[in-house]
C-alpha positions in Angstrom: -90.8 -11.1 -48.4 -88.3 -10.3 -46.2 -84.7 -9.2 -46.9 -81.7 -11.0 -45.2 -79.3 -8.9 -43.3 -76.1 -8.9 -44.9 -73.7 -11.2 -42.7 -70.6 -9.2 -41.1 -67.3 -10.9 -40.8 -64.8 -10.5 -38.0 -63.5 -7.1 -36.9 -60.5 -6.7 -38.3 -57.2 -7.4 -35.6 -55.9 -3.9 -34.4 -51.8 -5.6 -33.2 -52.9 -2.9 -30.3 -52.2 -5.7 -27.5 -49.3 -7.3 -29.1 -47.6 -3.5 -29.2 -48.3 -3.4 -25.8 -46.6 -6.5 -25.2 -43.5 -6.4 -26.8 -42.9 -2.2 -25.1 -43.5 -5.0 -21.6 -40.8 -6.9 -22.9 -38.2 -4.5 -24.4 -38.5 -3.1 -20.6 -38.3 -6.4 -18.5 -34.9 -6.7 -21.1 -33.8 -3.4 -20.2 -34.4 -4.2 -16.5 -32.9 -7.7 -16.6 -29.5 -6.6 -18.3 -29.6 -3.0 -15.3 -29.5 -5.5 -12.8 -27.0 -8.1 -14.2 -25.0 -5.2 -15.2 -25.3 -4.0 -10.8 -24.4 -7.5 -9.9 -21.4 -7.9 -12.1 -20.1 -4.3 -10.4 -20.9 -5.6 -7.1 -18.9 -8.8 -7.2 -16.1 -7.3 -9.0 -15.8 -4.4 -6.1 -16.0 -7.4 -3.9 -13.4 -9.2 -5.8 -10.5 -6.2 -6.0 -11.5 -5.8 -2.0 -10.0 -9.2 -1.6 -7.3 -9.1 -3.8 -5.8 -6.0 -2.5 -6.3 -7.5 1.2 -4.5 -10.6 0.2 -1.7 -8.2 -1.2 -1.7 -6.6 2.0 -1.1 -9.6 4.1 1.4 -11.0 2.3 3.3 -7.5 2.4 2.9 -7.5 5.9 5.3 -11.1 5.9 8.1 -8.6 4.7 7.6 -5.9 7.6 8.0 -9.0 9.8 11.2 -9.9 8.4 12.4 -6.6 8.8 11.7 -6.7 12.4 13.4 -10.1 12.8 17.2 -8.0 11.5 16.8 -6.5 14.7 16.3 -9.0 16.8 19.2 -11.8 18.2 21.3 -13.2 15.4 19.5 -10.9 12.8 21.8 -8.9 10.5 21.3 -5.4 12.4 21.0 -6.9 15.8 24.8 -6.1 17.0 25.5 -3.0 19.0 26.7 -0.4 16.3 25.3 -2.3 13.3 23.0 0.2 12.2 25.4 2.8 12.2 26.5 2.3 8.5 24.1 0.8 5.2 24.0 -2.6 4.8 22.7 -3.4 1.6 22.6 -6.7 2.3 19.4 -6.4 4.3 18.0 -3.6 2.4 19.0 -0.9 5.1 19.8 2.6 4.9 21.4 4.0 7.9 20.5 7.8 5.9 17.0 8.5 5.7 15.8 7.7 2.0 14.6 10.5 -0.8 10.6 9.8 -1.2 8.2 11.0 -3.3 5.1 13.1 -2.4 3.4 10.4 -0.7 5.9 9.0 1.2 6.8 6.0 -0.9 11.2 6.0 -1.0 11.8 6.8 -4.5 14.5 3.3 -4.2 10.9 1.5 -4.5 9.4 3.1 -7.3 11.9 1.3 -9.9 10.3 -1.5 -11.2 12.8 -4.6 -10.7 16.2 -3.2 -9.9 15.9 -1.1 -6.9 18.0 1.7 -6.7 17.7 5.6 -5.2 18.8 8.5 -3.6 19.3 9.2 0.2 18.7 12.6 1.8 21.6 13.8 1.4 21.8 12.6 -2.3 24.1 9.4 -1.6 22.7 6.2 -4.3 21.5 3.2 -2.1 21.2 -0.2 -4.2 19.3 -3.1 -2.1 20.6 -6.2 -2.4 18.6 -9.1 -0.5 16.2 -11.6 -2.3 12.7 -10.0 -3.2 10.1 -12.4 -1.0 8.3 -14.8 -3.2 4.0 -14.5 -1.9 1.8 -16.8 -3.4 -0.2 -16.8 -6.6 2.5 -14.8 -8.9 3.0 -12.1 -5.8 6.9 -10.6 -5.1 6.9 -8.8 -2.1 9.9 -6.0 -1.7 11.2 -3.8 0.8 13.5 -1.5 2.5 14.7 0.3 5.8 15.7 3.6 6.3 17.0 5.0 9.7 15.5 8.4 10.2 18.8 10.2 10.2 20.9 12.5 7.9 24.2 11.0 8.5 25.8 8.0 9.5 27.5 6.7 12.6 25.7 6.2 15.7 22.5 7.9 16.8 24.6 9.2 20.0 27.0 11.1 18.1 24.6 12.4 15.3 22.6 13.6 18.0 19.0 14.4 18.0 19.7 17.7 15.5 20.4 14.7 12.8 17.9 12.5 13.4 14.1 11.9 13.7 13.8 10.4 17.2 11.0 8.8 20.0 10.6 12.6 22.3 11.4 11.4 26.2 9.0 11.9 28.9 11.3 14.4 30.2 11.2 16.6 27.1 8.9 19.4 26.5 5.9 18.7 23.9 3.2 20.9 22.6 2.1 23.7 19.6 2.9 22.6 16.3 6.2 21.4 17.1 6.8 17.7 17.9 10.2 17.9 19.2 11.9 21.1 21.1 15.4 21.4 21.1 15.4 21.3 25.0 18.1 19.4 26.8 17.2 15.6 26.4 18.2 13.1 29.3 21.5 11.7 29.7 20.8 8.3 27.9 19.5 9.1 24.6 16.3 8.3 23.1 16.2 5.8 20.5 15.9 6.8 16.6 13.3 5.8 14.3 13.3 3.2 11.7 11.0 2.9 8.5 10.2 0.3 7.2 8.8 0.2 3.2 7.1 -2.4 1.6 6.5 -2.6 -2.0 3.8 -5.7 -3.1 4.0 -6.2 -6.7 0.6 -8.6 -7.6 -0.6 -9.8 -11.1 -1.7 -7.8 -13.7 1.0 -5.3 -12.7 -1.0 -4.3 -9.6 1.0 -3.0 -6.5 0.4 -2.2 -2.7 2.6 0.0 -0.7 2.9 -0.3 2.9 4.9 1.0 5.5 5.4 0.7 9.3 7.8 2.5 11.9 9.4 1.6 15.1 12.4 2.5 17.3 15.6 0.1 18.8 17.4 1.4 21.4 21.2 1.6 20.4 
């Protein structure tokens, strides 16, 4: 007679594959959330890039203005206007006190503007801050390169930064040589200094320079 094999049930479930499954998943996670994390970084670079840009062309509506002062019927367009401050249109016939980079130190307060010259002299702008758009107040100032006032002719060019003739000597490290200048003088040089003031206490400094015959 013969015996019956004893019957076997089912191998017993190892979880082997399953393991491997969820260490797939745990790294697609990872991977998803790397790459949402790149993206997020990505748009906001993109999105500072056009905010300061916007910043910077609405600041650039203030240099504008600045130039219009000079022109006819502006505030500094009269023969011998720019021979004294007029705080009225935010200009300093003395050169203003800045800081290391440049920026007048009249700029650096945060709503009342008010600073040093070169030659230690408090200048207090008075015109209307420029409203921008979205929340922006643009401010600004001009300086005229010089250490004194009065006008550029009798400062002379020892008092004043100035645009070198074609008749004047140029070259080493110097810029300007105190050779004998031409009998009409050369014009001085003007700064102008923008402060843009954005939200979320952001802020853009620019500045542009350019000469007026006087």
């Amino acid at each position: 007679m013969k015996t019956l094999s004893k019957m076997h049930g089912p191998a017993r479930e190892r979880g082997v594959v399953l393991l491997f499954c969820l260490i797939i998943l745990v790294v697609l996670l990872a991977g998803g959330v790397a790459v949402m994390r790149s993206m997020d970084t990505s748009l906001f670079g993109a999105g500072n890039l056009a905010f300061k840009r916007d910043l910077v062309n609405q600041g650039e509506i203030a240099i504008a203005k600045a130039m219009r002062e000079f022109q006819t019927s502006g505030a500094l367009a009269a023969t011998g206007a720019t021979s004294s401050s007029l705080p009225g249109a935010n200009y300093s016939a003395i050169q203003l006190a800045a800081n290391a980079q440049g920026i007048p130190e009249v700029l650096l307060k945060k709503t009342t503007l008010t600073g040093a010259d070169v030659v230690g002299n408090t200048f207090a702008p008075t015109g209307t801050p420029i409203s921008g758009n979205g929340g922006v107040t643009v401010r600004y100032v001009i300086d005229r390169m010089c250490n004194a006032t009065g006008a550029f002719s009798t400062i002379g060019k020892s008092g004043c930064v100035y645009t070198p003739s074609s008749t004047e000597t140029l070259g080493g490290d110097q810029s300007q040589l105190s050779t004998p200048g031409p009998s009409i003088p050369s014009p001085p040089i003007y700064r102008v200094s923008v402060r843009v003031d954005g939200p979320r206490d952001t802020q853009v400094f620019l500045q542009a320079s350019f000469t007026k015959p006087e």
